[in-house]
C-alpha positions as CSV (number, residue, x, y, z in Angstrom):
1,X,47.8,22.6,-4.3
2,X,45.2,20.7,-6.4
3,X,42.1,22.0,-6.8
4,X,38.5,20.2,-8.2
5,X,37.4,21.8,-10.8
6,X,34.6,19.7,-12.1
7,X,33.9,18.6,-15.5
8,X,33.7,21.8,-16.5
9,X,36.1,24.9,-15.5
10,X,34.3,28.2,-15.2
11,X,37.4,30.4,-12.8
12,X,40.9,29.7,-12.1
13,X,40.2,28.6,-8.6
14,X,44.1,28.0,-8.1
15,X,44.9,31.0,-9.5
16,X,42.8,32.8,-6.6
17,X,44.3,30.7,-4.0
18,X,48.5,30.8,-5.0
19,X,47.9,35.0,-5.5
20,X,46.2,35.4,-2.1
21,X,47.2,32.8,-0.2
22,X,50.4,33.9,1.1
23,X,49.0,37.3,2.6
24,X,51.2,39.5,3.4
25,X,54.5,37.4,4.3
26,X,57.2,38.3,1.6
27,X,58.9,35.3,1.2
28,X,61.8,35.2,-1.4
29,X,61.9,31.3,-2.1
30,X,58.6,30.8,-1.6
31,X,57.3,28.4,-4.7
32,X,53.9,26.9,-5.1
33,X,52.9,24.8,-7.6
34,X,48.8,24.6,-8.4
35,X,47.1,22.5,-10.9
36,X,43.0,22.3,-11.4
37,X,42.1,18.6,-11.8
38,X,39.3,17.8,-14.8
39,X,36.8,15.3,-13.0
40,X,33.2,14.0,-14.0
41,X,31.7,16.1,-11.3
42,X,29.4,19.3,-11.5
43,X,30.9,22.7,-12.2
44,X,32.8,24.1,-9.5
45,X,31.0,27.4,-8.0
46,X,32.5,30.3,-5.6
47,X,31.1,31.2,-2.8
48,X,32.7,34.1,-0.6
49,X,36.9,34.3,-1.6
50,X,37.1,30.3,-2.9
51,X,40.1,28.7,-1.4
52,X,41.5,31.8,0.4
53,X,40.5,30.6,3.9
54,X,41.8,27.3,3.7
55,X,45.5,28.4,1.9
56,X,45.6,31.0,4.3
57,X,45.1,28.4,7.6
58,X,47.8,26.3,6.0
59,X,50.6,29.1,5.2
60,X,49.6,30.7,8.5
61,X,49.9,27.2,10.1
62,X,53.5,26.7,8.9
63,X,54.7,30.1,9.8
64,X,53.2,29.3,13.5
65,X,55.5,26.3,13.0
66,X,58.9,28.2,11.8
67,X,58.8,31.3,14.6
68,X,57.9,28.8,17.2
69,X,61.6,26.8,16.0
70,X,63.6,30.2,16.4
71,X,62.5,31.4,19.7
């Protein structure tokens, strides 16, 4: 995942997402990778769980995906 942080970082917007994102699926060789990108943008601001909705769609998604191929 790579996340827009602006030009200048006030919370660890990855962070949020790679800790909540999963839910409550443990998955034992599960491994994400997230980096916050530096741009020449305004400040990046929450508003309501940042990033958790759209993580969770995608990893909910995927698991959709996987049961769907073992029936």
């Amino acid at each position: 995942m790579v996340f827009d942080e602006g030009g200048f970082p006030e919370r660890p917007y990855s962070t949020n997402a790679a800790l909540t994102g999963i839910g409550l699926y443990r998955i034992p060789n599960l491994r994400l990778e997230v980096m916050d990108v530096l741009t020449n943008k305004v400040p990046a601001g929450s508003y309501r769980a940042p990033a958790t909705p759209q993580v969770a769609f995608a990893i909910e998604s995927q698991i959709d995906l996987i049961s769907r191929s073992l029936e």
